[in-house]
N, C-alpha and C positions, 0 to 999 in steps of 0.2 A: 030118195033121190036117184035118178036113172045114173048109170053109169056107164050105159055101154055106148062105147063110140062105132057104133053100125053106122058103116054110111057116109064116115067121114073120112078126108084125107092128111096125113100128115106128110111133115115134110122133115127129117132131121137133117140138120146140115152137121157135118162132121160126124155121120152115125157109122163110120168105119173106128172110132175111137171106145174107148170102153165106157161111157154113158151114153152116149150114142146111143152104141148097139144094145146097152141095156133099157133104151128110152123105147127103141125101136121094138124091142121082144115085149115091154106093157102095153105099149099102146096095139098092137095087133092081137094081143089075148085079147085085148077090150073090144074087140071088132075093129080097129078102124085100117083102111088099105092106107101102108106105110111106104113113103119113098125116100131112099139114104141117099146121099152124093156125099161123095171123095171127091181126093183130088186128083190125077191123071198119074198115079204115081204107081208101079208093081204091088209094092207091098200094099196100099188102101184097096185098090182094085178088087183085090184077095180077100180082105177079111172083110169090105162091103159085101161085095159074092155070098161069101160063107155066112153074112149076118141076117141076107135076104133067105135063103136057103132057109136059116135057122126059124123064119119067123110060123106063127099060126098061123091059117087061113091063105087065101089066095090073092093074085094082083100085084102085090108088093115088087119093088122095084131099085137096083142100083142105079143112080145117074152121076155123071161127073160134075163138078164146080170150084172152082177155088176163092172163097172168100176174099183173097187182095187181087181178084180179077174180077169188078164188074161185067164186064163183056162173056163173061163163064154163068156170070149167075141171071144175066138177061134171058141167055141159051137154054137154061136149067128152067127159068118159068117156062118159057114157050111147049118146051116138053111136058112140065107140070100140066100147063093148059091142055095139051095136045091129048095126052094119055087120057087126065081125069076129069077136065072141064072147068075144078074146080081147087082151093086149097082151103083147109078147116084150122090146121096148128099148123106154125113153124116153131123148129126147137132149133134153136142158135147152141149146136155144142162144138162145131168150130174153135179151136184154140193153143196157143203153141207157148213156151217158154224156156227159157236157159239161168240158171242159178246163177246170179252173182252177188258176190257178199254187199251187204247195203254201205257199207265199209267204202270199196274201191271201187270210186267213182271214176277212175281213168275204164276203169272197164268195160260202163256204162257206154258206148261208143255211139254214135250219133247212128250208125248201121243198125246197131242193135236194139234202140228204143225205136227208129220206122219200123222195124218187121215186128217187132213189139204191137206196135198198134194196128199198122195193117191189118193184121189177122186180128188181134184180141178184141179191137173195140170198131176202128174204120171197117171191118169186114163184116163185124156185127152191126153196123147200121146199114152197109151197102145191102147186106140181103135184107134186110125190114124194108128199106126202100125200095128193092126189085117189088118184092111178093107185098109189098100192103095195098097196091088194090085187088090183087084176088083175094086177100083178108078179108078186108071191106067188102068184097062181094059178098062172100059167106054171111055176111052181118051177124055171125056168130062165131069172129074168129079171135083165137088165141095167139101170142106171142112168148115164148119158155127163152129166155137166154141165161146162158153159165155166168154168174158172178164167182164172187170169192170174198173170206171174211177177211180177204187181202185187202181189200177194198177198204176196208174201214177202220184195219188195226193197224195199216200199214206193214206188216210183217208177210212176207214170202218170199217167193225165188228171187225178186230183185224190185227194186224201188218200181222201175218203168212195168213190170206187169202188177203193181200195186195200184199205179194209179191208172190203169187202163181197166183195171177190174171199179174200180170209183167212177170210175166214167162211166161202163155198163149200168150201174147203179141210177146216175145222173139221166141218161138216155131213156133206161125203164120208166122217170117220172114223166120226163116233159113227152116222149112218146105214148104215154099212157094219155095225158090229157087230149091230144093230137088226133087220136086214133079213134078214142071213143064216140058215140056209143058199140059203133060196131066189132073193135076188137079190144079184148083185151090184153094186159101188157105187165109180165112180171118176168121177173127172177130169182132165182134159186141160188145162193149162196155155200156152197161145200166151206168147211174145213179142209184136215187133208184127205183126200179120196186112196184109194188101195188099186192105186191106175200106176202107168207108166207115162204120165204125162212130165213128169219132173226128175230130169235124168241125172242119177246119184244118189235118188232117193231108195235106199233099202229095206232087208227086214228089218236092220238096227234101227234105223232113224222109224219105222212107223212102231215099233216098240215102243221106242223110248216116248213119242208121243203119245202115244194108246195109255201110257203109265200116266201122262199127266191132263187129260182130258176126263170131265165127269163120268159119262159113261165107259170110261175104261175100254174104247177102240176106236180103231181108224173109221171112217164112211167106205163103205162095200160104193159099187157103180152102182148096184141096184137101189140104195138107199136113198140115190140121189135122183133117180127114175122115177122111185114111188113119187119123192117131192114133187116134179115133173107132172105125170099124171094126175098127181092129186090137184092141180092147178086147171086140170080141164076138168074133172068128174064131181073134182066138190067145192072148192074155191074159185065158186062160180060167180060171187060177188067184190073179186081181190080184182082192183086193177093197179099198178102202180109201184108193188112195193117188191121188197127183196124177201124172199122167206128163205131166212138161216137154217142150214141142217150142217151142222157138225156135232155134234154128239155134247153140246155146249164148252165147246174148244174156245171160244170166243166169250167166255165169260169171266 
């Protein structure tokens, strides 16, 4: 099976984050010319920079967008268009969260589950929506968005990013019908990742979970890349579904 992506273009959204940028560094070993956007903010600015810098090959590119701003991510195609002509993969790793125990529900605040979804789930359909007809042009295009086995056990940083990750889930089937034959449409599911997406989370807490998950560790970013990648190079016949990688955390 071929695997190298010469030729083509991806797009990570949120590739300043740490699956991002590890999404971003596979896919350019594999040939393909990679484009990251952030959001307008110092710090993303910075480590998009450093993650373009980082990559193989040449072309590669930082752009700006913010996922709960359609009007950013209109601006970010036309650019797409402008540079490459064309788009091959979108990898939806855009995604934000705040702990709150499943407990206290006063906490849950009506502020807190919109930005909740803005970003986690409405932001991940508004770029599917911007960029699916340059997909559909490709008629050989891909779609990677971040789920979570949050989505399905109900357990994580807080009820509202459990069921914004089940909506992901929801959105991969009926978009997968939608879109085909020209593109295909899945998601990758982590356990818990060894990122700093979830603030509070320590060395103790990924311990104590590494102790009781089967393969006895957390997910690396790169583990959940490989998943990513493998979704364009050899699950060339998946459309639809969610492929689990946690270390069987979820079983």
């Amino acid at each position: 099976m071929n695997q190298s992506m010469n030729g083509k273009v991806v797009l990570v959204v949120g590739g300043a984050g740490s699956i991002g940028a590890a999404s971003a560094r596979l896919f350019a070993e594999f040939g393909a010319t990679v484009a990251i956007s952030h959001r307008d903010v110092p710090e993303e600015a910075t480590a998009a920079a450093k993650a373009v810098r980082s990559l193989a090959g040449e072309g590669h590119v930082a752009l700006v967008a913010d996922v709960a701003r359609t009007d950013t991510l209109t601006t970010l195609r036309a650019e797409i268009e402008r540079r490459f002509g064309r788009l091959d993969v979108l990898v939806n790793a855009a995604g934000f969260t705040k702990p709150v125990p499943h407990a206290d529900l006063e906490a849950l605040d009506d502020d807190l589950i919109d930005r909740m979804f803005a970003i986690n789930w409405r932001g991940q359909f508004a770029t599917i929506r911007t960029f699916a007809p340059l997909l559909k042009a490709s008629e050989d295009g891909l779609i990677v968005s971040i789920s979570s086995i949050a989505g399905t056990n109900g357990v994580g940083s807080s009820i509202a990013y459990c069921a914004a990750k089940a909506g992901i889930d929801v959105m991969t089937k009926s978009l997968a019908r939608v879109l085909a034959p020209q593109v295909r449409v899945l998601a990758v599911a982590p356990g818990v990742v060894d990122t700093n997406l979830v603030p509070g989370r320590d060395t103790d807490f990924n311990a104590k979970t590494a102790a009781t998950t089967p393969l006895k560790r957390i997910a690396t970013a790169e583990d959940i890349a490989s998943a990513i990648i493998a979704c364009a190079t050899q699950l060339r016949f998946a459309t639809g579904t969610t492929l689990v990688v946690d270390g069987g955390r979820s079983l």
